[in-house]
CHARMM-style PDB file with segment names, atoms N, HN, CA, C and O in Angstrom:
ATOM      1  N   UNK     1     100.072  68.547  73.497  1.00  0.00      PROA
ATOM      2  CA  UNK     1      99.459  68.412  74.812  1.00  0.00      PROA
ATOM      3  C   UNK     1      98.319  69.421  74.912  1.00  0.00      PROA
ATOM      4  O   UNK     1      98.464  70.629  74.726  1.00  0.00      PROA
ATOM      5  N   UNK     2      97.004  68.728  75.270  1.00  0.00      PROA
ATOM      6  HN  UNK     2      96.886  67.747  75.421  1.00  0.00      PROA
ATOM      7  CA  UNK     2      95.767  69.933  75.577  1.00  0.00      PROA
ATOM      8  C   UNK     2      95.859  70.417  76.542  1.00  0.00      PROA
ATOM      9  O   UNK     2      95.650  69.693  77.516  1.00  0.00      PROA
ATOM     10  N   UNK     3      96.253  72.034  76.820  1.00  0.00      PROA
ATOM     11  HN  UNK     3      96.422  72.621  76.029  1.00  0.00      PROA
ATOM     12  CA  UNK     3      96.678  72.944  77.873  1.00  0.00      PROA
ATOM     13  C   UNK     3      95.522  74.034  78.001  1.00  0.00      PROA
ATOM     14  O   UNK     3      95.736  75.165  77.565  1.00  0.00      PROA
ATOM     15  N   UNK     4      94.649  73.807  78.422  1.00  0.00      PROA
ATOM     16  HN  UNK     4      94.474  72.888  78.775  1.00  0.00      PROA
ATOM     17  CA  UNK     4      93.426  75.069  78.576  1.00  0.00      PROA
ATOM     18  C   UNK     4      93.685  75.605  79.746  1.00  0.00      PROA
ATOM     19  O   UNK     4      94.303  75.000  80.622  1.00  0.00      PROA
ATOM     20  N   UNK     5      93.059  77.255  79.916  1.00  0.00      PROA
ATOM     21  HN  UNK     5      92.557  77.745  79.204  1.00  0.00      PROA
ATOM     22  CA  UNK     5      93.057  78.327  80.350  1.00  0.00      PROA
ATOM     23  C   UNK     5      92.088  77.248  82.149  1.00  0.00      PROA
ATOM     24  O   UNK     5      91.403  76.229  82.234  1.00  0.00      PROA
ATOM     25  N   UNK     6      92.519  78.079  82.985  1.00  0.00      PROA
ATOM     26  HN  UNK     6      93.076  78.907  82.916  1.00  0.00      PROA
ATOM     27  CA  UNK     6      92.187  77.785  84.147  1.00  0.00      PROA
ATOM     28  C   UNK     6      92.511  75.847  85.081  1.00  0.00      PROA
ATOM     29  O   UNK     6      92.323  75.361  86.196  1.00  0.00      PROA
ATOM     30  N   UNK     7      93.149  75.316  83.541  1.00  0.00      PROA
ATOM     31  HN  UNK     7      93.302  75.711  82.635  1.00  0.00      PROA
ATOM     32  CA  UNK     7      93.736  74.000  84.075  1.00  0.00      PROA
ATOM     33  C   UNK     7      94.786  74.390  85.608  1.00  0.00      PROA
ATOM     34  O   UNK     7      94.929  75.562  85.956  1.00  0.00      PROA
ATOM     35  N   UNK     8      95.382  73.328  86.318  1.00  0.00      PROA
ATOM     36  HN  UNK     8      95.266  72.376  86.035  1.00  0.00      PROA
ATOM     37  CA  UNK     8      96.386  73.211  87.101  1.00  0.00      PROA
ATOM     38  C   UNK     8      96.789  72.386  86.906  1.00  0.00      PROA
ATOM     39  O   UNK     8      96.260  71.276  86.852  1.00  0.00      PROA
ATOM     40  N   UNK     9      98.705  72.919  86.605  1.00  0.00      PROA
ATOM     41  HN  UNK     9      99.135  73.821  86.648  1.00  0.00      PROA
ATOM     42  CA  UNK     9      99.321  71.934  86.260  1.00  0.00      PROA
ATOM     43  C   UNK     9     100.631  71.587  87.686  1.00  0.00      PROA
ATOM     44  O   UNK     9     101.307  72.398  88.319  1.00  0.00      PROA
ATOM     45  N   UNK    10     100.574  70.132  87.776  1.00  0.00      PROA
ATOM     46  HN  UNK    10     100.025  69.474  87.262  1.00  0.00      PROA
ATOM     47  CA  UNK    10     101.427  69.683  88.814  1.00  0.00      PROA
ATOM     48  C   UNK    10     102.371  69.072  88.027  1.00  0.00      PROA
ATOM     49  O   UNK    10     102.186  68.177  87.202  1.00  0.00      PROA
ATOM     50  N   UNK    11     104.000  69.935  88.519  1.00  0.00      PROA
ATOM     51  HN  UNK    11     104.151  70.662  89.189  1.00  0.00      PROA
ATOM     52  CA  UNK    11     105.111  70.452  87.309  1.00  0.00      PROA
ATOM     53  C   UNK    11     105.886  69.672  88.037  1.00  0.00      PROA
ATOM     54  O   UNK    11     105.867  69.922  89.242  1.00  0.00      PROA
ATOM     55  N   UNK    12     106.804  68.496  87.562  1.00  0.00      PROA
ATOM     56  HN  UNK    12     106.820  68.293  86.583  1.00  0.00      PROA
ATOM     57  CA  UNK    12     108.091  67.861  88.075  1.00  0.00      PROA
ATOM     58  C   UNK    12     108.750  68.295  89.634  1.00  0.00      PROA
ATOM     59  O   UNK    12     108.817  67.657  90.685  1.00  0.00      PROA
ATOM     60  N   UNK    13     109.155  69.557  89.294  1.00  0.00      PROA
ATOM     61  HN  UNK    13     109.101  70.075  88.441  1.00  0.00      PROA
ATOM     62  CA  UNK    13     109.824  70.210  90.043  1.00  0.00      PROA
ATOM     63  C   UNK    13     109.061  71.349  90.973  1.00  0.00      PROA
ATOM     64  O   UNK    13     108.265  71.968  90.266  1.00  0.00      PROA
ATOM     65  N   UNK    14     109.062  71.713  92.050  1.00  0.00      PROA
ATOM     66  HN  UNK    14     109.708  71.210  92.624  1.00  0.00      PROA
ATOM     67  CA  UNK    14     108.263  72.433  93.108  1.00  0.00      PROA
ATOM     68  C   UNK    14     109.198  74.319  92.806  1.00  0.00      PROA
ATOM     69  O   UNK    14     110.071  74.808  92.088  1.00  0.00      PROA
ATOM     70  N   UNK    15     108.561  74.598  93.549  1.00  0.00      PROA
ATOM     71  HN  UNK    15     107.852  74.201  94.133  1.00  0.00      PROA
ATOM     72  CA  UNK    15     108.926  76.182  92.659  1.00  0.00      PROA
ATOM     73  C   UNK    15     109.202  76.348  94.592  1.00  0.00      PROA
ATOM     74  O   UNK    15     108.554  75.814  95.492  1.00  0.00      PROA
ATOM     75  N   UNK    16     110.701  77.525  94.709  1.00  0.00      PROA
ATOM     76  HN  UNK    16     111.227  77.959  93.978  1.00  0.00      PROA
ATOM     77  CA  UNK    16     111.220  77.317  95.736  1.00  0.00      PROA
ATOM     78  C   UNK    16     109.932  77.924  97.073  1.00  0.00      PROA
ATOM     79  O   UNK    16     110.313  78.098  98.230  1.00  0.00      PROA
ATOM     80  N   UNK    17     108.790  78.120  96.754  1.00  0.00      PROA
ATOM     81  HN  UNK    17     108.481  77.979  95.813  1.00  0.00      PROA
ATOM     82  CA  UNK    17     107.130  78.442  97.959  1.00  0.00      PROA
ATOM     83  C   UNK    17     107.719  77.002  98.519  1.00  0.00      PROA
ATOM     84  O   UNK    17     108.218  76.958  99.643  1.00  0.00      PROA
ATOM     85  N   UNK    18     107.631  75.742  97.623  1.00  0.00      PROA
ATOM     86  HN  UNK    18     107.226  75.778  96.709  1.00  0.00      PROA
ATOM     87  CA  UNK    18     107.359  74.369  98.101  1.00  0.00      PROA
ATOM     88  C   UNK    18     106.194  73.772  97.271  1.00  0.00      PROA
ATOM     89  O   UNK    18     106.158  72.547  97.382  1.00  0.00      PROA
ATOM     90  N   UNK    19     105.372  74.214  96.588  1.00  0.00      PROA
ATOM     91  HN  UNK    19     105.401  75.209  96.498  1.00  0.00      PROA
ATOM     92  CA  UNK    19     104.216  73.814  95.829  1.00  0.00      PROA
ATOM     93  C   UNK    19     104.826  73.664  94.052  1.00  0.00      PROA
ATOM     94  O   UNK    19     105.696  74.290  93.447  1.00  0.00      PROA
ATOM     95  N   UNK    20     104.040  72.704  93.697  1.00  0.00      PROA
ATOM     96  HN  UNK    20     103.333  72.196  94.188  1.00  0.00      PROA
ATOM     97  CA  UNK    20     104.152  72.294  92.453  1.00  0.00      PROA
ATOM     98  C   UNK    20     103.075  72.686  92.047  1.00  0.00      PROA
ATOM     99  O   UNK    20     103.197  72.644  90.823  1.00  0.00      PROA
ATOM    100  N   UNK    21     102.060  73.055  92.289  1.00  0.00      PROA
ATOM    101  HN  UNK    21     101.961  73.088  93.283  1.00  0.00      PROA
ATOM    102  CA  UNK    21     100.828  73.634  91.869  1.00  0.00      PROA
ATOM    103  C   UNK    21     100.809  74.900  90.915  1.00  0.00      PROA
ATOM    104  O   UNK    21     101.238  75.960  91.369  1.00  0.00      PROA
ATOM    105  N   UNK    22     100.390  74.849  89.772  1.00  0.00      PROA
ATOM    106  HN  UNK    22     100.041  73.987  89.403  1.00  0.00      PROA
ATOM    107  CA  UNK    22     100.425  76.700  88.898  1.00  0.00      PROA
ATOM    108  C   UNK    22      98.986  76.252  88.277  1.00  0.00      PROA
ATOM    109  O   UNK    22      98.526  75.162  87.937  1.00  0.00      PROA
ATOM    110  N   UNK    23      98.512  77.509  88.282  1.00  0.00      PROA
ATOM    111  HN  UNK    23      98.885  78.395  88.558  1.00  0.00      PROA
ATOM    112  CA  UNK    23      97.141  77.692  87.594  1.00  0.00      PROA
ATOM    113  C   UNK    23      97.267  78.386  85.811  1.00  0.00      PROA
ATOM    114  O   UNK    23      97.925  79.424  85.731  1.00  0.00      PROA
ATOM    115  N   UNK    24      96.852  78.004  84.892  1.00  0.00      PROA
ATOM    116  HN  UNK    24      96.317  77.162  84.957  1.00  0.00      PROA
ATOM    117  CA  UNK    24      97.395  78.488  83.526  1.00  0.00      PROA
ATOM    118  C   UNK    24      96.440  79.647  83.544  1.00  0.00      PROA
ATOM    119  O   UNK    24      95.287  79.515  83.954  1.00  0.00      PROA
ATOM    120  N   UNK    25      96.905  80.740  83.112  1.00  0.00      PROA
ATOM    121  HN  UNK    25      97.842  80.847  82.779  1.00  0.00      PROA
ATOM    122  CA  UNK    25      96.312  82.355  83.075  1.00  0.00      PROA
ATOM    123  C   UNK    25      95.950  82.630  81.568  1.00  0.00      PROA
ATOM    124  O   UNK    25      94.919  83.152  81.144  1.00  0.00      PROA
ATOM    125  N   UNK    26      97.362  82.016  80.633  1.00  0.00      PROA
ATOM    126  HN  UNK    26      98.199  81.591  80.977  1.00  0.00      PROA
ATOM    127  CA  UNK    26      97.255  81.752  78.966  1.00  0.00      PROA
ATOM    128  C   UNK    26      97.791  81.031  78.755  1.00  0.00      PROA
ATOM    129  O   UNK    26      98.189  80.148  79.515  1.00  0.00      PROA
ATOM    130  N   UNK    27      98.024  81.189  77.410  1.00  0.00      PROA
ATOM    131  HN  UNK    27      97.701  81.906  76.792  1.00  0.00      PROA
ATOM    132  CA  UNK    27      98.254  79.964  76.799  1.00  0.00      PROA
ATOM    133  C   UNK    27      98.532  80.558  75.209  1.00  0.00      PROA
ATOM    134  O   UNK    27      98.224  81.689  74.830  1.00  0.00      PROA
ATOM    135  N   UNK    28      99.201  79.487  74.372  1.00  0.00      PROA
ATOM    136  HN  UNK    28      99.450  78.569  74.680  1.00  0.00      PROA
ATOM    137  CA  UNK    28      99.842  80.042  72.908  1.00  0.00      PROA
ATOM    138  C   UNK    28     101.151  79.471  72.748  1.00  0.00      PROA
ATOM    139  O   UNK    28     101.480  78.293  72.888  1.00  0.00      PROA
ATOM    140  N   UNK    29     101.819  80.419  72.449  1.00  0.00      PROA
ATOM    141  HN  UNK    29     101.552  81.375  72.335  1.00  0.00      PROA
ATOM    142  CA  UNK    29     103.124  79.843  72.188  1.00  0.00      PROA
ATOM    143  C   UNK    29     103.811  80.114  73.039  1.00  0.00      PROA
ATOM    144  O   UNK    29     104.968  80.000  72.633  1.00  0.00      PROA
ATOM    145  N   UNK    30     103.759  80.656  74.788  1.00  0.00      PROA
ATOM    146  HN  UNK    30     102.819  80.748  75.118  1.00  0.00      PROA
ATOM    147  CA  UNK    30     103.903  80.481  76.114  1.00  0.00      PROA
ATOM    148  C   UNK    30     103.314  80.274  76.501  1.00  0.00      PROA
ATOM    149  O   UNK    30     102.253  80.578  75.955  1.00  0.00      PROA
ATOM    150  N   UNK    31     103.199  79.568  77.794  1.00  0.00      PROA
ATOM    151  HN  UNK    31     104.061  79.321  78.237  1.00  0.00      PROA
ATOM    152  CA  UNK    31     102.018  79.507  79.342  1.00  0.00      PROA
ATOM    153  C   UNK    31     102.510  81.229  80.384  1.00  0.00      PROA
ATOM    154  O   UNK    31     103.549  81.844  80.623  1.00  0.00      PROA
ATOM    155  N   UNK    32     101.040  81.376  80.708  1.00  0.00      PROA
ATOM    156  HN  UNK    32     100.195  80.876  80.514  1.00  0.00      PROA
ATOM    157  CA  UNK    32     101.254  82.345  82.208  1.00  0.00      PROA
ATOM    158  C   UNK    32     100.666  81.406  83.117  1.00  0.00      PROA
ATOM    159  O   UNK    32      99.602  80.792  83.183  1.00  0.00      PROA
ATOM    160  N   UNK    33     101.752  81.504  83.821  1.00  0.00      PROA
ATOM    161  HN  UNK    33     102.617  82.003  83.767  1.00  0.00      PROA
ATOM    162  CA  UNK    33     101.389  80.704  85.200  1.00  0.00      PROA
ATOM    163  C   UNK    33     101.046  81.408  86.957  1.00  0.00      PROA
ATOM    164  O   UNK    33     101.986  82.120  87.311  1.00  0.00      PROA
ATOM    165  N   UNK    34     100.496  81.361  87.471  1.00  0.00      PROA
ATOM    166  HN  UNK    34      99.732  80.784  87.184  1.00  0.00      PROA
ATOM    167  CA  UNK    34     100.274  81.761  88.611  1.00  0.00      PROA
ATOM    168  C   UNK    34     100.672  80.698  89.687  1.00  0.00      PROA
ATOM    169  O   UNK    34      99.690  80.082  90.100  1.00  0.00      PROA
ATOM    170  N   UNK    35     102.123  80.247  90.366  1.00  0.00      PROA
ATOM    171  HN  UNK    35     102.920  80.747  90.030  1.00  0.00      PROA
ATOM    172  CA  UNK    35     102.052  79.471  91.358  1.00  0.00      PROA
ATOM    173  C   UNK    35     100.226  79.352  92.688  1.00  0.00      PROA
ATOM    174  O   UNK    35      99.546  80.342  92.959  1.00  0.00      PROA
ATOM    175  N   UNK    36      99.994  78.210  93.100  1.00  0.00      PROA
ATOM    176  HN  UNK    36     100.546  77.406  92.880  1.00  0.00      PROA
ATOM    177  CA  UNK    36      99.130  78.098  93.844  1.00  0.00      PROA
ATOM    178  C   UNK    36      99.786  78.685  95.074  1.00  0.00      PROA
ATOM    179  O   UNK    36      99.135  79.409  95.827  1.00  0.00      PROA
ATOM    180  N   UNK    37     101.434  78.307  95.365  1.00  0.00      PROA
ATOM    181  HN  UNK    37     101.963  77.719  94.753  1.00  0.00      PROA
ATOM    182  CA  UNK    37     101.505  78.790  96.584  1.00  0.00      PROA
ATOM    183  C   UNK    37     101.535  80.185  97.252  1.00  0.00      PROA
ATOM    184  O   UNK    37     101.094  80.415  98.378  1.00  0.00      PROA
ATOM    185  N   UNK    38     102.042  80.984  96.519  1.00  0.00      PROA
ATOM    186  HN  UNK    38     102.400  80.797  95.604  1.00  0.00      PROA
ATOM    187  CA  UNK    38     102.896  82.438  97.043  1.00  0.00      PROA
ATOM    188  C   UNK    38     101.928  83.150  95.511  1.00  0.00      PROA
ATOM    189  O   UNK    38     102.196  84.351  95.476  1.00  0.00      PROA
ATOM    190  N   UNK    39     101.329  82.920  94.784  1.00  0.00      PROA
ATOM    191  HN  UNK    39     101.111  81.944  94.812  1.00  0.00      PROA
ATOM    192  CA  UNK    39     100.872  83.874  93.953  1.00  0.00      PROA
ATOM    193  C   UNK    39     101.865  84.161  92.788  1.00  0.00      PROA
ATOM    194  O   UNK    39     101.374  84.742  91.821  1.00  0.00      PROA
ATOM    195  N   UNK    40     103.094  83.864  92.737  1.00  0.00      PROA
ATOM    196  HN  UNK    40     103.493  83.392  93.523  1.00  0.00      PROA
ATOM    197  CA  UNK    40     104.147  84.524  91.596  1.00  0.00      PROA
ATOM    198  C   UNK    40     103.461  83.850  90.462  1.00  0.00      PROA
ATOM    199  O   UNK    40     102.871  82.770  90.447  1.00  0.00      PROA
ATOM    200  N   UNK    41     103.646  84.644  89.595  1.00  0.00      PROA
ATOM    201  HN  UNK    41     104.124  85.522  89.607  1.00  0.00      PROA
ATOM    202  CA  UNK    41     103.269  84.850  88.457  1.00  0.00      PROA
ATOM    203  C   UNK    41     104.326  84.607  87.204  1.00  0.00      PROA
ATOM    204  O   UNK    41     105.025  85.575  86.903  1.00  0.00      PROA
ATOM    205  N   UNK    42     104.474  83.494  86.523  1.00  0.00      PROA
ATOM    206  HN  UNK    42     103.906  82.708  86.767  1.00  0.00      PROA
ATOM    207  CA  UNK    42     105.629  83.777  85.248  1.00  0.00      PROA
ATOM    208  C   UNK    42     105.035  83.298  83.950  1.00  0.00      PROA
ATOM    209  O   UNK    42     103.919  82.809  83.773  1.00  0.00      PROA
ATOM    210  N   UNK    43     105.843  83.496  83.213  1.00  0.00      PROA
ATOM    211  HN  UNK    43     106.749  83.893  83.357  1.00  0.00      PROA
ATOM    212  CA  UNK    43     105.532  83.137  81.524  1.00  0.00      PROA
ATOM    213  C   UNK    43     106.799  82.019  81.099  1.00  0.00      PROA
ATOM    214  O   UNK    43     108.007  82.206  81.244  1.00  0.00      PROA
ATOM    215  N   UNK    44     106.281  81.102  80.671  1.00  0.00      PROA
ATOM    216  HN  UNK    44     105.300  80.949  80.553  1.00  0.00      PROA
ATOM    217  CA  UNK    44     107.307  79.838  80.275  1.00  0.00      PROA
ATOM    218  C   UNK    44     107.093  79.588  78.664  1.00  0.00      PROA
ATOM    219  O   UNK    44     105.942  79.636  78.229  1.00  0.00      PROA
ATOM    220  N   UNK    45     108.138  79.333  77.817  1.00  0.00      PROA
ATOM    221  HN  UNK    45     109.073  79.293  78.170  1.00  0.00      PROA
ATOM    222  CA  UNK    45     107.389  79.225  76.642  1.00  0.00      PROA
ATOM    223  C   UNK    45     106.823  77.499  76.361  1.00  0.00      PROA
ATOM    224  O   UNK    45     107.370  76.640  77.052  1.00  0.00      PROA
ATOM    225  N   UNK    46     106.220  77.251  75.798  1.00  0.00      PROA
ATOM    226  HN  UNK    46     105.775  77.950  75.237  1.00  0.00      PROA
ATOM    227  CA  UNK    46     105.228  75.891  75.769  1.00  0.00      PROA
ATOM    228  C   UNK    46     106.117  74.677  75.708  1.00  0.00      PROA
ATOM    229  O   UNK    46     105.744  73.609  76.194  1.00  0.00      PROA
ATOM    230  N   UNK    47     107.462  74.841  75.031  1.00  0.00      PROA
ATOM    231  HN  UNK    47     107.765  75.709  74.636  1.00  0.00      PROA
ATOM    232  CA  UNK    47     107.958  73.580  75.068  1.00  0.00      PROA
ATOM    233  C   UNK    47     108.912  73.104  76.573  1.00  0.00      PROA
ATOM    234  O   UNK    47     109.250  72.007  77.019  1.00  0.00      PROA
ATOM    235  N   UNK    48     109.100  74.400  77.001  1.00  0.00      PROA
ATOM    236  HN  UNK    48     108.825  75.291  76.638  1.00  0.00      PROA
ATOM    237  CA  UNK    48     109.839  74.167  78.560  1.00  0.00      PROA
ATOM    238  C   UNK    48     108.583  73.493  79.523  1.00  0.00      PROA
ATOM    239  O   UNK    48     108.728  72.427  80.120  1.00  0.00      PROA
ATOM    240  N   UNK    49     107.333  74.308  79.562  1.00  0.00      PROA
ATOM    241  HN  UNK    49     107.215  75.174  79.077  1.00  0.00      PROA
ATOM    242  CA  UNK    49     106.232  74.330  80.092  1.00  0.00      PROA
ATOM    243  C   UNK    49     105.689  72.447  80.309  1.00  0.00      PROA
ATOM    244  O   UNK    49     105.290  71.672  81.179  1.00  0.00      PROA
ATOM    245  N   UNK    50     105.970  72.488  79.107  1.00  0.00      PROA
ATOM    246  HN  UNK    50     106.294  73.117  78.401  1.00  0.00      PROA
ATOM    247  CA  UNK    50     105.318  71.099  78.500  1.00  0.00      PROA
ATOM    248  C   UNK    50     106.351  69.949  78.887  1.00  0.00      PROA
ATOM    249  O   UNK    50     105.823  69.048  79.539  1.00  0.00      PROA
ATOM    250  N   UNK    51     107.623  69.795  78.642  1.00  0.00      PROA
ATOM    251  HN  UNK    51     108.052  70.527  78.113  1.00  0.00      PROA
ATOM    252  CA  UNK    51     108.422  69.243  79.272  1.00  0.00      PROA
ATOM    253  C   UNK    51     108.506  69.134  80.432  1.00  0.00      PROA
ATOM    254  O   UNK    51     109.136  68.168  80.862  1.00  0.00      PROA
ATOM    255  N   UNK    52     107.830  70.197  81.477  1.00  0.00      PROA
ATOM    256  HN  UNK    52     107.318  70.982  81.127  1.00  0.00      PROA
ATOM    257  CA  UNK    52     108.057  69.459  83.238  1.00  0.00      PROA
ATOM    258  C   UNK    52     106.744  69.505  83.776  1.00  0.00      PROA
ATOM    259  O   UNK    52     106.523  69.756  84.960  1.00  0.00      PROA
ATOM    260  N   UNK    53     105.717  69.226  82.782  1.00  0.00      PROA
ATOM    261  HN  UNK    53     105.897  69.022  81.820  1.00  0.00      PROA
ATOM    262  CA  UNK    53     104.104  68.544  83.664  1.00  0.00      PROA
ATOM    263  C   UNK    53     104.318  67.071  83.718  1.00  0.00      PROA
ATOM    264  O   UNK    53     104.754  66.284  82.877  1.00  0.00      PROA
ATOM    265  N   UNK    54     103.883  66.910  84.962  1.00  0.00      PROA
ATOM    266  HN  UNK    54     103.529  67.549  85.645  1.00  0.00      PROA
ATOM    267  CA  UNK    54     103.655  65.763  85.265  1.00  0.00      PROA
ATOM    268  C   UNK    54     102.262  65.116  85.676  1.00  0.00      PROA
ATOM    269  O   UNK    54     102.021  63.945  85.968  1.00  0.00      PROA
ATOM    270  N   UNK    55     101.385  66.253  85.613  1.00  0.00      PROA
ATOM    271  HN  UNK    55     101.580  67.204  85.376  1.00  0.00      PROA
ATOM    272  CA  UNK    55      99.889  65.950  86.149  1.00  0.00      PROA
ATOM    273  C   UNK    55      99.356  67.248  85.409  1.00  0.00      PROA
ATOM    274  O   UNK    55     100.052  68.261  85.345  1.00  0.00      PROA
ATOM    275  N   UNK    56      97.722  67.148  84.693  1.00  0.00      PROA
ATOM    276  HN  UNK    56      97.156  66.325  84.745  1.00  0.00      PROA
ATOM    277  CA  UNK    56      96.955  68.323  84.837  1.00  0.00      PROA
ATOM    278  C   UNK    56      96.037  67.402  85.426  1.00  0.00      PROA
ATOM    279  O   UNK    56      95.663  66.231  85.496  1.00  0.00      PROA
ATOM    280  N   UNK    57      95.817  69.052  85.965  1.00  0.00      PROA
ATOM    281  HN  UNK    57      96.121  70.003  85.909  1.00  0.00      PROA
ATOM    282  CA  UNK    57      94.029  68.857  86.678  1.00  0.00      PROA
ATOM    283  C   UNK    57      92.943  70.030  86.420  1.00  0.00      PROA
ATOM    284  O   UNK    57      93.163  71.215  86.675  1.00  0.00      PROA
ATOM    285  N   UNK    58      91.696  69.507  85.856  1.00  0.00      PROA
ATOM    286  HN  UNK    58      91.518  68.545  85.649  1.00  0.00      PROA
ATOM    287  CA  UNK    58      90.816  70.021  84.923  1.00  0.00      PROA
ATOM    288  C   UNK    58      89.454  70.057  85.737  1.00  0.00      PROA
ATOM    289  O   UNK    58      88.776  69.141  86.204  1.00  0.00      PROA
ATOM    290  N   UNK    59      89.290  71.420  85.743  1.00  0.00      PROA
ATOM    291  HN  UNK    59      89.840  72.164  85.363  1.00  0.00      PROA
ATOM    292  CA  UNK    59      87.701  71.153  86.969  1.00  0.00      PROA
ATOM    293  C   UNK    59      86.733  69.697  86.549  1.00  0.00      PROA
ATOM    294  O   UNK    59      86.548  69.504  85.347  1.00  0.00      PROA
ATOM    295  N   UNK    60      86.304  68.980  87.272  1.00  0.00      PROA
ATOM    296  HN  UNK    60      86.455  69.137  88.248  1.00  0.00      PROA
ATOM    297  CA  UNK    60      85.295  67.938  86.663  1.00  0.00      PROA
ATOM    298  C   UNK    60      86.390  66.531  86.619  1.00  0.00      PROA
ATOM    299  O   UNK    60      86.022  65.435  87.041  1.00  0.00      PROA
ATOM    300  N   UNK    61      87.787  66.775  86.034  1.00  0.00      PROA
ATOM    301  HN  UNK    61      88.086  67.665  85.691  1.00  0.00      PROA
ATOM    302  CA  UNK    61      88.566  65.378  85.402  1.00  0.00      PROA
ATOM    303  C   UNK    61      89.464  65.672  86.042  1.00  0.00      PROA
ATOM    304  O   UNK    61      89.526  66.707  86.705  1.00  0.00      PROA
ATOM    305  N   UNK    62      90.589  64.563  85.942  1.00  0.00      PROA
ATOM    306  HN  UNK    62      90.539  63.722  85.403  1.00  0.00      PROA
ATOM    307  CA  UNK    62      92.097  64.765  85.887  1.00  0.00      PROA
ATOM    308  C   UNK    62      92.287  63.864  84.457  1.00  0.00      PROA
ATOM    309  O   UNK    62      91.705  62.878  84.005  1.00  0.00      PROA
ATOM    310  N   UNK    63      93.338  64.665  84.010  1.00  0.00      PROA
ATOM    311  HN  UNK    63      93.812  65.466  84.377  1.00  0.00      PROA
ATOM    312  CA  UNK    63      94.344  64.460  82.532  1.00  0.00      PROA
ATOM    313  C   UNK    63      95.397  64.204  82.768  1.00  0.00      PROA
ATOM    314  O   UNK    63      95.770  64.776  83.792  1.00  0.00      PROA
ATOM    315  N   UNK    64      96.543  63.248  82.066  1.00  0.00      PROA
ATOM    316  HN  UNK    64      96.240  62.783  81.234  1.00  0.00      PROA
ATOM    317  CA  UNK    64      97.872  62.933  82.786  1.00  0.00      PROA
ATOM    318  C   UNK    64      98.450  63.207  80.947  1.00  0.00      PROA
ATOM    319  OT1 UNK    64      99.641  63.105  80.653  1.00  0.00      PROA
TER     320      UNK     64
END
């Protein structure tokens, strides 16, 4: 899956803010994520990460 730096990914499941929204910070063999809603900040490793997108969104496109 192509996962670039500043994508937003809209993740299965809503993170308990209420938003499904995270902004990717990095990237590798984890994601850093920044929720859109409340700001929290975590590290997921790529195959968890990758398993609960259900949408990116790419300045200019959307990618599914």
């Amino acid at each position: 899956m192509d996962v670039r730096l500043n994508d937003i990914l809209i993740m299965k499941k809503p993170h308990p803010c209420g938003s499904s929204r995270w902004k990717v910070l990095r990237t590798g063999m984890d994601f850093r994520m920044k929720c859109e809603g409340c700001g929290h900040e975590v590290m997921l490793p790529r195959s968890k990460a990758e398993k609960n997108i259900r949408h990116i969104e790419r300045e200019g496109t959307n990618v599914c």
